[in-house]
mmCIF file as Biopython writes it, N, C-alpha, C and O atoms, coordinates in Angstrom:
data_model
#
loop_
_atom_site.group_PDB
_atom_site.id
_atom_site.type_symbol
_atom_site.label_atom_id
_atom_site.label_alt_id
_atom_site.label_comp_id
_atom_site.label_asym_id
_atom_site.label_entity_id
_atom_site.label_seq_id
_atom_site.pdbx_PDB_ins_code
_atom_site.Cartn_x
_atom_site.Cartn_y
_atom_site.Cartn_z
_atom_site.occupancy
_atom_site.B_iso_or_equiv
_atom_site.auth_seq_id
_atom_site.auth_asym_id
_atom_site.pdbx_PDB_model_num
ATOM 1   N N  . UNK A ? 1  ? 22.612 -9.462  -26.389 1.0 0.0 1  A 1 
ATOM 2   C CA . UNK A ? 1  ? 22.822 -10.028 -27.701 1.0 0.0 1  A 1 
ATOM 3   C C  . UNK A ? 1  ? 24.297 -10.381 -27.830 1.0 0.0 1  A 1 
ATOM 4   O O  . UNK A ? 1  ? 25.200 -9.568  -27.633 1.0 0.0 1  A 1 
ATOM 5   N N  . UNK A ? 2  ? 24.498 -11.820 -28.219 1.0 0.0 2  A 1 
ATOM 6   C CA . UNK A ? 2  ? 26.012 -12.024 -28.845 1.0 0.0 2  A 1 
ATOM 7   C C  . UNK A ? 2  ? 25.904 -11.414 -30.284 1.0 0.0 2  A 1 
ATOM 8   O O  . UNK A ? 2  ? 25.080 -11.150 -31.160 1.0 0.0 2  A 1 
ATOM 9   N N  . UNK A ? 3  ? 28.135 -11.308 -29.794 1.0 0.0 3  A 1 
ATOM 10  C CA . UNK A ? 3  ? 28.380 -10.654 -31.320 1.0 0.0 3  A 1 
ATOM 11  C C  . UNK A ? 3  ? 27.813 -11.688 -32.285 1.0 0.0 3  A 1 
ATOM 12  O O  . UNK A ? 3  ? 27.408 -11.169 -33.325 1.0 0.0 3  A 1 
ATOM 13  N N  . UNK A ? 4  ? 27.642 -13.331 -32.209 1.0 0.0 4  A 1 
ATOM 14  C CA . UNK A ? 4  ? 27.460 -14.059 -32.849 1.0 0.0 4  A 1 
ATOM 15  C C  . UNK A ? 4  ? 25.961 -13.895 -33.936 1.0 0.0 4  A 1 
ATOM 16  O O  . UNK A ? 4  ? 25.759 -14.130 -35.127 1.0 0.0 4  A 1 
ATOM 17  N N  . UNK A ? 5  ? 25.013 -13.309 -32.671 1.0 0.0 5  A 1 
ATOM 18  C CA . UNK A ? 5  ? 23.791 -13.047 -32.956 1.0 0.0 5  A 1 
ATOM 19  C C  . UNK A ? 5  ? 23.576 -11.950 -33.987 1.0 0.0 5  A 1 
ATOM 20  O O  . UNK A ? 5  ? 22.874 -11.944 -34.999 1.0 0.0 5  A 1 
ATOM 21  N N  . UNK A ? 6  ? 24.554 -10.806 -33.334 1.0 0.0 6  A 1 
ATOM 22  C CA . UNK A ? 6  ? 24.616 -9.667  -34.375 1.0 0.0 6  A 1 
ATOM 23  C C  . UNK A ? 6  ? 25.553 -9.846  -35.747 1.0 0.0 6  A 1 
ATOM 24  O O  . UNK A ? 6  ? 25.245 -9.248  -36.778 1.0 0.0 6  A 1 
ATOM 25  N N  . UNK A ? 7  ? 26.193 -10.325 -35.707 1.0 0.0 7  A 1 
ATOM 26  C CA . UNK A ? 7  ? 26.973 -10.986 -37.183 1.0 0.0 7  A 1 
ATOM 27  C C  . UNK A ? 7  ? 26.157 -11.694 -38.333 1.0 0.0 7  A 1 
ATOM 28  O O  . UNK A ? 7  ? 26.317 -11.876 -39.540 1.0 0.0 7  A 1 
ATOM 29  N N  . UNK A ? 8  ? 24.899 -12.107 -37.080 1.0 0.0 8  A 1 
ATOM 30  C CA . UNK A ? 8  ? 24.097 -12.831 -38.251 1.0 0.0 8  A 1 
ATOM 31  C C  . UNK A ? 8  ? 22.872 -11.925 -38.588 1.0 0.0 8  A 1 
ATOM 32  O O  . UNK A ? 8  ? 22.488 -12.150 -39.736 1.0 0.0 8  A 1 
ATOM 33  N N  . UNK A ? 9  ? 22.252 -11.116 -38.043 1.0 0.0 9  A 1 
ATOM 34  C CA . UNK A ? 9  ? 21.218 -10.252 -38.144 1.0 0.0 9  A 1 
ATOM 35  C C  . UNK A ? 9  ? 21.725 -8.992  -39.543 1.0 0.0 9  A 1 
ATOM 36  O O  . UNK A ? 9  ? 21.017 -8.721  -40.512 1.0 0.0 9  A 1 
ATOM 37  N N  . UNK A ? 10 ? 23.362 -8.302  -39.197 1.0 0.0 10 A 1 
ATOM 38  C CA . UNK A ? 10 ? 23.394 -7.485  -39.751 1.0 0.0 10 A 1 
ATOM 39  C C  . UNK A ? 10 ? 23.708 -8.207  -41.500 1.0 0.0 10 A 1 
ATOM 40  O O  . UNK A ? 10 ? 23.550 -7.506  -42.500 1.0 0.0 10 A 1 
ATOM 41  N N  . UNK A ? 11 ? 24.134 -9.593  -41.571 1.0 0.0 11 A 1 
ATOM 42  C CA . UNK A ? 11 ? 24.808 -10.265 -42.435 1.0 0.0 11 A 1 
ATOM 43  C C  . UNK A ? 11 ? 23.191 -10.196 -43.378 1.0 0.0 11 A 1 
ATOM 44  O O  . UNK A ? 11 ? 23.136 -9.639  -44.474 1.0 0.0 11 A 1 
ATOM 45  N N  . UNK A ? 12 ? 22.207 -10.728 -42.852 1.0 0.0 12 A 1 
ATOM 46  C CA . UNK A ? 12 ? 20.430 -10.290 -43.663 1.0 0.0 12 A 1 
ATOM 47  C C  . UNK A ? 12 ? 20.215 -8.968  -43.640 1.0 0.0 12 A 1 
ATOM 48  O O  . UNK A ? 12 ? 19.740 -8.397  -44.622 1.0 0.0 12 A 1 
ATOM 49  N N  . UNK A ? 13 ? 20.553 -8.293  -42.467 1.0 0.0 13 A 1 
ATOM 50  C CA . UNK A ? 13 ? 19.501 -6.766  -42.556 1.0 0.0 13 A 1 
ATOM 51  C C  . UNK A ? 13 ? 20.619 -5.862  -42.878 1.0 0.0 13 A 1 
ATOM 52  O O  . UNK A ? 13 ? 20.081 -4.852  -42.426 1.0 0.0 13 A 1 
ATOM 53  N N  . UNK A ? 14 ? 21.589 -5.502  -43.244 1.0 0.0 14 A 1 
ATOM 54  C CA . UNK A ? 14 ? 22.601 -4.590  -43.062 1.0 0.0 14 A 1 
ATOM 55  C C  . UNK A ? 14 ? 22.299 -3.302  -42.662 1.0 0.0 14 A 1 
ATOM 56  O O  . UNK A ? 14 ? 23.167 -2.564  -42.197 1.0 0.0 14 A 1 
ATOM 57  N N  . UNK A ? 15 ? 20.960 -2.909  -42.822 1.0 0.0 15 A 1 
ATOM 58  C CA . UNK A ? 15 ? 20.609 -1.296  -42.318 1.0 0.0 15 A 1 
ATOM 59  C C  . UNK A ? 15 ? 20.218 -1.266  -40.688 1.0 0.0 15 A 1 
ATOM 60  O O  . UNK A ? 15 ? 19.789 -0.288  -40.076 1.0 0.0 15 A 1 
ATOM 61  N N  . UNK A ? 16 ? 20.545 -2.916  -40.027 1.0 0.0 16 A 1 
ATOM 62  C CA . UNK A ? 16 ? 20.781 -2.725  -38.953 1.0 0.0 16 A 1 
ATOM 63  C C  . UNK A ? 16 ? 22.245 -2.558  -38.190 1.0 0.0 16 A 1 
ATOM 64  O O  . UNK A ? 16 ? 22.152 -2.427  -36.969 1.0 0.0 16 A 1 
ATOM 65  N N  . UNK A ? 17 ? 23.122 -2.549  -38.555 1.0 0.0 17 A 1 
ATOM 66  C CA . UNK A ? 17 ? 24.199 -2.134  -38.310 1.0 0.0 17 A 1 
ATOM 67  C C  . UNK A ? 17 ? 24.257 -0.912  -36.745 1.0 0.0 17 A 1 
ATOM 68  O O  . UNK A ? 17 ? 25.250 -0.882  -36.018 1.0 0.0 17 A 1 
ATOM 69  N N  . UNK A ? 18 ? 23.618 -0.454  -36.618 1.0 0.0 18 A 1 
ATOM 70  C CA . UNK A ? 18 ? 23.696 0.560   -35.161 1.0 0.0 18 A 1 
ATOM 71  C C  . UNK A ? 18 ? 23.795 -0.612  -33.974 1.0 0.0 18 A 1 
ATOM 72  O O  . UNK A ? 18 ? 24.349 -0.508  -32.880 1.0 0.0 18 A 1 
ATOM 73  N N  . UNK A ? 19 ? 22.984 -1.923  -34.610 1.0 0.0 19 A 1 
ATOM 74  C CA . UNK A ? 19 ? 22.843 -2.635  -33.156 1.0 0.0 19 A 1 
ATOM 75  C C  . UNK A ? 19 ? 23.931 -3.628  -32.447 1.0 0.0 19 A 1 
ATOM 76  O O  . UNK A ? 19 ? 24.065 -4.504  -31.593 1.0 0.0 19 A 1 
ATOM 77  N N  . UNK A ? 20 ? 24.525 -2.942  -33.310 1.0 0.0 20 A 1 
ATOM 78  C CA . UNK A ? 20 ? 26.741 -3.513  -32.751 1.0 0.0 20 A 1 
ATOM 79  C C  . UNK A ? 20 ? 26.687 -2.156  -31.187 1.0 0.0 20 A 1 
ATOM 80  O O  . UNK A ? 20 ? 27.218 -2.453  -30.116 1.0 0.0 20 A 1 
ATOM 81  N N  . UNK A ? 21 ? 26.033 -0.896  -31.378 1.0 0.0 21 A 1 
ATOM 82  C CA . UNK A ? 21 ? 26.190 -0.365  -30.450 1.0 0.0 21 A 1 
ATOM 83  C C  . UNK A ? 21 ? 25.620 -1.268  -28.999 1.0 0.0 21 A 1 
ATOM 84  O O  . UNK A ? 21 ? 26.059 -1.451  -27.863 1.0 0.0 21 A 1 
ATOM 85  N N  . UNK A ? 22 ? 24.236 -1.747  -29.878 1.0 0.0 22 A 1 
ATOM 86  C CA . UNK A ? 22 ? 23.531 -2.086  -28.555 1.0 0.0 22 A 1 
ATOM 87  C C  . UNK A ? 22 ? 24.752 -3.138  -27.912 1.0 0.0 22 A 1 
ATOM 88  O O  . UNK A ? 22 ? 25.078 -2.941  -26.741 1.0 0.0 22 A 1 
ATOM 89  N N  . UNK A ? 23 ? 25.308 -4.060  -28.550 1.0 0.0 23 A 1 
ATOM 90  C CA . UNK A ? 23 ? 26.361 -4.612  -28.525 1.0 0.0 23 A 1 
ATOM 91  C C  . UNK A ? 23 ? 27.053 -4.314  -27.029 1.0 0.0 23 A 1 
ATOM 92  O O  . UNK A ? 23 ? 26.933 -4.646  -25.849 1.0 0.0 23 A 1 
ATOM 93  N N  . UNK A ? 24 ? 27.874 -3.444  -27.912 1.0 0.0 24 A 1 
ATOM 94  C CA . UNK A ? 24 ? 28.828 -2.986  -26.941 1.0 0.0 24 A 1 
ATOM 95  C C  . UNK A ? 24 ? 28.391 -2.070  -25.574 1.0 0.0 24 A 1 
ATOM 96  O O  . UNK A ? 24 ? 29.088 -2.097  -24.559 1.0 0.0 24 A 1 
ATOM 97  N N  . UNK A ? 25 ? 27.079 -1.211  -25.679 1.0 0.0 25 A 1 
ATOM 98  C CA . UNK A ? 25 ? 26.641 -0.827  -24.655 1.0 0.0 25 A 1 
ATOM 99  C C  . UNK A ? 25 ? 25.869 -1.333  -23.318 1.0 0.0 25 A 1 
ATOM 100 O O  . UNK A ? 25 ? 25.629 -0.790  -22.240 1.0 0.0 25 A 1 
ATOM 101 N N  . UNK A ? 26 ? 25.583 -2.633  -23.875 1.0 0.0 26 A 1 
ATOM 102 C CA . UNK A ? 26 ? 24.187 -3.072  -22.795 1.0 0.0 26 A 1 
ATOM 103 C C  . UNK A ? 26 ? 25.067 -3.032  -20.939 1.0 0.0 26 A 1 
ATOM 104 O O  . UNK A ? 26 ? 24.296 -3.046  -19.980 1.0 0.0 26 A 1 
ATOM 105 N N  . UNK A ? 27 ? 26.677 -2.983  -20.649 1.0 0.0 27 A 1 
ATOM 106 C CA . UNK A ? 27 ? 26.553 -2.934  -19.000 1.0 0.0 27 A 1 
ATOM 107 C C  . UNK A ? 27 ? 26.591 -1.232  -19.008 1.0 0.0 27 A 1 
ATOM 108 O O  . UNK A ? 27 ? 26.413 -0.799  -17.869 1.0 0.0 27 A 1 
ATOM 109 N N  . UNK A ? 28 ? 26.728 -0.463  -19.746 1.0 0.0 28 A 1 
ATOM 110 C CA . UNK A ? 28 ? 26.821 0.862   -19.434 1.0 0.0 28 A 1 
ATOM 111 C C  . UNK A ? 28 ? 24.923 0.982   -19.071 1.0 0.0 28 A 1 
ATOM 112 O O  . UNK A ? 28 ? 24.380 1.272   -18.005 1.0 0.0 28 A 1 
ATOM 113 N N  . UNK A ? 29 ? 24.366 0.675   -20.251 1.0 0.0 29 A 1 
ATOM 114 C CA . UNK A ? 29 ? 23.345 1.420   -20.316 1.0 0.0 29 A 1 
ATOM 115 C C  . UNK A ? 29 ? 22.338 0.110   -18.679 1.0 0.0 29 A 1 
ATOM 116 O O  . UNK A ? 29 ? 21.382 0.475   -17.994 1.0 0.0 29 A 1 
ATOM 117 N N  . UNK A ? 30 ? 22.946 -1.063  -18.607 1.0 0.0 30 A 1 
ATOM 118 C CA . UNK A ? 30 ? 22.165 -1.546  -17.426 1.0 0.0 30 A 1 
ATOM 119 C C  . UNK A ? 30 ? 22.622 -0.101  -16.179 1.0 0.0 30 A 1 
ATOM 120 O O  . UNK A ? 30 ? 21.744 0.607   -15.687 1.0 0.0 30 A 1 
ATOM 121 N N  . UNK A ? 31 ? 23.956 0.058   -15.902 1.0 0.0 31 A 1 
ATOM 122 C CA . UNK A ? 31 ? 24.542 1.245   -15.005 1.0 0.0 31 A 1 
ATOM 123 C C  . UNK A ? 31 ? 23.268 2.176   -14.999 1.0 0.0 31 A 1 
ATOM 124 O O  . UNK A ? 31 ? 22.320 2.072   -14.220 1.0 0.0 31 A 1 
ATOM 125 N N  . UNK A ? 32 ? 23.386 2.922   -15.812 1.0 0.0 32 A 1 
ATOM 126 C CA . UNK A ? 32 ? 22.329 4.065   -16.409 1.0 0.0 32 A 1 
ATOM 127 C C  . UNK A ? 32 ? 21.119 4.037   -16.065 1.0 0.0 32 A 1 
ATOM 128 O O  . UNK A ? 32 ? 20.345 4.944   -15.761 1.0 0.0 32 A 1 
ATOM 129 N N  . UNK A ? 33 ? 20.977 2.756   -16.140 1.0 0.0 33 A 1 
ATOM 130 C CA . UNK A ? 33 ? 19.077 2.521   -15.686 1.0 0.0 33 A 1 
ATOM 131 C C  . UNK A ? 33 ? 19.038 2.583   -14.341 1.0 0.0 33 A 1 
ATOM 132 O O  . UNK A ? 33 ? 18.115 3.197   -13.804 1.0 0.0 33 A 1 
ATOM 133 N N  . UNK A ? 34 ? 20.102 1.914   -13.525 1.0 0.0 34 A 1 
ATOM 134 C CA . UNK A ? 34 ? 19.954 1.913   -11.932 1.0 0.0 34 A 1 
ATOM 135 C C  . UNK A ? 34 ? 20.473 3.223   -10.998 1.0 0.0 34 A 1 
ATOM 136 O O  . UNK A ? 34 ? 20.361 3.597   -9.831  1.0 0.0 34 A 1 
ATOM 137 N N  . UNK A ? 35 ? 21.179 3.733   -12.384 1.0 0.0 35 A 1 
ATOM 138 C CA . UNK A ? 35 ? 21.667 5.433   -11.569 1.0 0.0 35 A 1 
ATOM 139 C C  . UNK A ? 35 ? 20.239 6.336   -11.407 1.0 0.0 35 A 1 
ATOM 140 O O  . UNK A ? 35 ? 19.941 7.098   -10.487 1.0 0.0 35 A 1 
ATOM 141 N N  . UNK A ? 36 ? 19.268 5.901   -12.917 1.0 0.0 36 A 1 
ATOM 142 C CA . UNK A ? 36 ? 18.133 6.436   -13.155 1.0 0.0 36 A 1 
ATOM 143 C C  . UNK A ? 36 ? 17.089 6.610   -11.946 1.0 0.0 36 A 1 
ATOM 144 O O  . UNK A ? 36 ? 16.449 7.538   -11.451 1.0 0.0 36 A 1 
ATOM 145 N N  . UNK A ? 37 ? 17.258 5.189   -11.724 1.0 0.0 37 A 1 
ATOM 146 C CA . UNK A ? 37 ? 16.229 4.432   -10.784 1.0 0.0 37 A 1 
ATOM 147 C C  . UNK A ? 37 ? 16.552 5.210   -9.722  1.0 0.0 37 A 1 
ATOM 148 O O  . UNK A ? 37 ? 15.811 6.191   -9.648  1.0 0.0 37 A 1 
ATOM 149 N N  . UNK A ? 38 ? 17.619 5.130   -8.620  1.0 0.0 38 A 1 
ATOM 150 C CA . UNK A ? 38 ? 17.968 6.055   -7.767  1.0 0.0 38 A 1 
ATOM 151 C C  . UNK A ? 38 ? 18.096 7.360   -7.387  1.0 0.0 38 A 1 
ATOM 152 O O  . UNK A ? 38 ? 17.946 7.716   -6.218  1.0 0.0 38 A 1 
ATOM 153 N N  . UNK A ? 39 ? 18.444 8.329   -8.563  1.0 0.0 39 A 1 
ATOM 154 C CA . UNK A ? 39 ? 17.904 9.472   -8.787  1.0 0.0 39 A 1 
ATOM 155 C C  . UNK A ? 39 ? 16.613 9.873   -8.630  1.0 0.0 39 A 1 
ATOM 156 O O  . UNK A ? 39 ? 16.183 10.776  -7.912  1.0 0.0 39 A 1 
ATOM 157 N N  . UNK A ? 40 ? 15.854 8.913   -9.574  1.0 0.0 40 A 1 
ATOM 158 C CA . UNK A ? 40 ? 14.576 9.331   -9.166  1.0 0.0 40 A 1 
ATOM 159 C C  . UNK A ? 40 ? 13.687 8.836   -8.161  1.0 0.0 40 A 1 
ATOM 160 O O  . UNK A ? 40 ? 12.468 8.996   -8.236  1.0 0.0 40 A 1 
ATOM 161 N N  . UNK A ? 41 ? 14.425 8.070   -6.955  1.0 0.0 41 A 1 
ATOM 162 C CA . UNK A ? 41 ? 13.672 7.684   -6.009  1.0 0.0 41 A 1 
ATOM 163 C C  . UNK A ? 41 ? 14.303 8.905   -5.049  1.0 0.0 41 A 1 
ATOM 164 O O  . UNK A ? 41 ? 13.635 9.449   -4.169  1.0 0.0 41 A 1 
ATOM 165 N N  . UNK A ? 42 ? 15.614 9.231   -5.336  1.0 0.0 42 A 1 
ATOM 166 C CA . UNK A ? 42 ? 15.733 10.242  -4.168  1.0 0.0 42 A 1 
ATOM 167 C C  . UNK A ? 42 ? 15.219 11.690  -4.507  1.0 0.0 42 A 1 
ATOM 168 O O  . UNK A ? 42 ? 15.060 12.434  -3.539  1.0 0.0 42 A 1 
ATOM 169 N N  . UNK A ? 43 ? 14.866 12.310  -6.084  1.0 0.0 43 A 1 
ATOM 170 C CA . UNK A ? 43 ? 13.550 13.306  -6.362  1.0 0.0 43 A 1 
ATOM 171 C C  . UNK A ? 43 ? 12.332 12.950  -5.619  1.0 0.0 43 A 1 
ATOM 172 O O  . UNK A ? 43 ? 11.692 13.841  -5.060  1.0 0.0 43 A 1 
ATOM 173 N N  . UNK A ? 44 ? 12.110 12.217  -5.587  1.0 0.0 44 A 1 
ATOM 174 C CA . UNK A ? 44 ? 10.654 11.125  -4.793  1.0 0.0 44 A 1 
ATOM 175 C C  . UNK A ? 44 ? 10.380 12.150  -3.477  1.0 0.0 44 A 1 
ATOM 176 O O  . UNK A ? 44 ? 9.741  13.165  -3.200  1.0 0.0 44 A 1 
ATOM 177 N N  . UNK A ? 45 ? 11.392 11.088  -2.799  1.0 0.0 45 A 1 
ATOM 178 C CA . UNK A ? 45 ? 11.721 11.843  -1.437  1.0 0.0 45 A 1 
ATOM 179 C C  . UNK A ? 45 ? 12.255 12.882  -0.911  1.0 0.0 45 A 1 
ATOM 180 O O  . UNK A ? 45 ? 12.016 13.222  0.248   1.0 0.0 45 A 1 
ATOM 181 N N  . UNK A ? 46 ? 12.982 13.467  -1.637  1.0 0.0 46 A 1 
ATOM 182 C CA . UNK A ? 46 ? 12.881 15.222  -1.877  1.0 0.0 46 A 1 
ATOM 183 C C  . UNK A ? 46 ? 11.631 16.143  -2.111  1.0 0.0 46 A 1 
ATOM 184 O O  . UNK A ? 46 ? 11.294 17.185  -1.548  1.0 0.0 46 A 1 
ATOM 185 N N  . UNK A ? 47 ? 11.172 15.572  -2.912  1.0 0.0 47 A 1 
ATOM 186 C CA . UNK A ? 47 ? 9.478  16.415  -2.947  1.0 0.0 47 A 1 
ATOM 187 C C  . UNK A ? 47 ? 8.530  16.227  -1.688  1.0 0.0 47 A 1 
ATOM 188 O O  . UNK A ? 47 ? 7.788  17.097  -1.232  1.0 0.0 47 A 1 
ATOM 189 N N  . UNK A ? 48 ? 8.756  14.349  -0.990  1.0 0.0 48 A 1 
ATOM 190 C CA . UNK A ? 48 ? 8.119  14.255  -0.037  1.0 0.0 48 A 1 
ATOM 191 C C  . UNK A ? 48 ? 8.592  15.370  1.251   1.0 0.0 48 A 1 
ATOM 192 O O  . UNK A ? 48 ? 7.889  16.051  1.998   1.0 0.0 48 A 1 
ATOM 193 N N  . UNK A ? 49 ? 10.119 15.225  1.148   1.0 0.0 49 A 1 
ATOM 194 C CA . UNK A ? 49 ? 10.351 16.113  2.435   1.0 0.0 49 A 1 
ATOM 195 C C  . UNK A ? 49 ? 9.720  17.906  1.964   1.0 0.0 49 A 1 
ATOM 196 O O  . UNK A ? 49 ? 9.136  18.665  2.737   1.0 0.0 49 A 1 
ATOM 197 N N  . UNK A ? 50 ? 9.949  18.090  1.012   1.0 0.0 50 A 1 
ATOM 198 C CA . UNK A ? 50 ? 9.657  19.503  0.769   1.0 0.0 50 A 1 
ATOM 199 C C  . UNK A ? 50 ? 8.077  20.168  1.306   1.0 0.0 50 A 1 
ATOM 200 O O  . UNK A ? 50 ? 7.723  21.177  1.916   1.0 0.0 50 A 1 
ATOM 201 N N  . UNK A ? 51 ? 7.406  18.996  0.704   1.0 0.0 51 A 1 
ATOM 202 C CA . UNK A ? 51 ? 5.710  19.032  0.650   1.0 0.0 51 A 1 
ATOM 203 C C  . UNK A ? 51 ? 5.596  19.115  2.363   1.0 0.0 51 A 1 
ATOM 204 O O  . UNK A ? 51 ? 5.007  20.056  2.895   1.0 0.0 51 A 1 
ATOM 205 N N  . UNK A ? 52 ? 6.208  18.056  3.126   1.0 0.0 52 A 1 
ATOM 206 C CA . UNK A ? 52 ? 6.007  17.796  4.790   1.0 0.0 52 A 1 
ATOM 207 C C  . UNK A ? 52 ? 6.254  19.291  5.240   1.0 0.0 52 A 1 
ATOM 208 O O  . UNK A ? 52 ? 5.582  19.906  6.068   1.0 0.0 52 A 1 
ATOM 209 N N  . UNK A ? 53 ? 7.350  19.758  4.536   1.0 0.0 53 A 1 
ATOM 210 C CA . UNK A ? 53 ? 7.810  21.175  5.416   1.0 0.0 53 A 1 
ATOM 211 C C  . UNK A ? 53 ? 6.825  22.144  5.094   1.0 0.0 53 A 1 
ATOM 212 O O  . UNK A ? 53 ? 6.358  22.870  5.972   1.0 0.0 53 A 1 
ATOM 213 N N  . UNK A ? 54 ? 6.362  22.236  3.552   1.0 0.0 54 A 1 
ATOM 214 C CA . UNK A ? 54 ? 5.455  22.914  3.430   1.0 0.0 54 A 1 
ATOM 215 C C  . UNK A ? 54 ? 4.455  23.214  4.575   1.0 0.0 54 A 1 
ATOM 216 O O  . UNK A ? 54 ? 4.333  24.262  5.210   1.0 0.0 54 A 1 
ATOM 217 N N  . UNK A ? 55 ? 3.635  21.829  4.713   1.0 0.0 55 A 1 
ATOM 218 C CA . UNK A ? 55 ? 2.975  21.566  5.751   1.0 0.0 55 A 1 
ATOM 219 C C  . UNK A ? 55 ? 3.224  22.142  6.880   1.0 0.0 55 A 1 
ATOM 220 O O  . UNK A ? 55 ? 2.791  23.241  7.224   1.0 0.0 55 A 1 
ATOM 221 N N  . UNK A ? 56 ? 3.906  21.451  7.481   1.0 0.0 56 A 1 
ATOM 222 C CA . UNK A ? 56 ? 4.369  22.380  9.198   1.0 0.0 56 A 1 
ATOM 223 C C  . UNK A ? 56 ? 4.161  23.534  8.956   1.0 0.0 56 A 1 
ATOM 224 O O  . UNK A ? 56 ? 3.103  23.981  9.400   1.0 0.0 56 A 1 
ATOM 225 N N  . UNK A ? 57 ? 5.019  24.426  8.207   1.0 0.0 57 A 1 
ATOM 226 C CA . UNK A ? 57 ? 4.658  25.992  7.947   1.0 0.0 57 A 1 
ATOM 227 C C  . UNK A ? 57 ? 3.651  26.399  8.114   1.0 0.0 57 A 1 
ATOM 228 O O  . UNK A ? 57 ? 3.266  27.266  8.898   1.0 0.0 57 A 1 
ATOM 229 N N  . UNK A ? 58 ? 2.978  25.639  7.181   1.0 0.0 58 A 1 
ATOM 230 C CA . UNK A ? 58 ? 1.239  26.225  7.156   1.0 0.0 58 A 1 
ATOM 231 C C  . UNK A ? 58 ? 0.841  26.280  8.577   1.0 0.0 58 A 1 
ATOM 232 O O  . UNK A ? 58 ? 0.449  27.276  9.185   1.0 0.0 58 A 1 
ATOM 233 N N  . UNK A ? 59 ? 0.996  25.050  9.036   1.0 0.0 59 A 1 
ATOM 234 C CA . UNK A ? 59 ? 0.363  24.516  10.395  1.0 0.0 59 A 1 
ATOM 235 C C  . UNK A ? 59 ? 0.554  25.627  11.373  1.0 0.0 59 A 1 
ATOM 236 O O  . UNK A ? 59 ? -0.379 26.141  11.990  1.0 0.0 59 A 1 
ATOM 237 N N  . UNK A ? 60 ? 1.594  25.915  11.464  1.0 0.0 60 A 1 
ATOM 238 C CA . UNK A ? 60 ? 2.705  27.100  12.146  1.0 0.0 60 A 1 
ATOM 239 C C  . UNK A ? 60 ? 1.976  28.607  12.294  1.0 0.0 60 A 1 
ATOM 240 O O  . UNK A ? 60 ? 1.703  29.225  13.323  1.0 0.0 60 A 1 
ATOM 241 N N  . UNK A ? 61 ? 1.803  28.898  11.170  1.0 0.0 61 A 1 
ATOM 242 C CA . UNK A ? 61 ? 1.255  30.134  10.959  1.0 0.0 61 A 1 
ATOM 243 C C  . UNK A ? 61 ? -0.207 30.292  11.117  1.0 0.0 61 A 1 
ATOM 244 O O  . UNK A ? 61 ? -0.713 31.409  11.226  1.0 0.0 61 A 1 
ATOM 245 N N  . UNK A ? 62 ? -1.364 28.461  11.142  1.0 0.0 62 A 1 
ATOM 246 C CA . UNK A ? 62 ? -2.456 28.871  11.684  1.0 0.0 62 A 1 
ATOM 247 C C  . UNK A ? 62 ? -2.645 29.251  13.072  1.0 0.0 62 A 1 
ATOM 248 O O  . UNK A ? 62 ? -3.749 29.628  13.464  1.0 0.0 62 A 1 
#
């Protein structure tokens, strides 16, 4: 969103006023989403390796 856009939204709605944050936040919060994304692909594959070892163990001990 331009400030232009939000100058005119809050100028009708004024009880939107928070969305100057969205404003100013949208490259942090794009950051945030792709730190997200990565985090939780490497939980992903952390559980996968965990579960594999599980496995062997078992295997191991039959």
């Amino acid at each position: 969103m331009t400030l232009e856009a939000y100058q005119i939204i809050v100028r009708e709605h004024p009880q939107l006023r928070f969305l100057r944050l969205c404003v100013d936040m949208w490259p942090i919060l794009g950051l945030i989403a792709a730190k997200w994304t990565h985090m939780t692909n490497h939980h992903r594959r952390n559980i996968r390796i965990g579960q594999q070892a599980i496995a062997n163990h078992t295997r191991e001990e039959a």
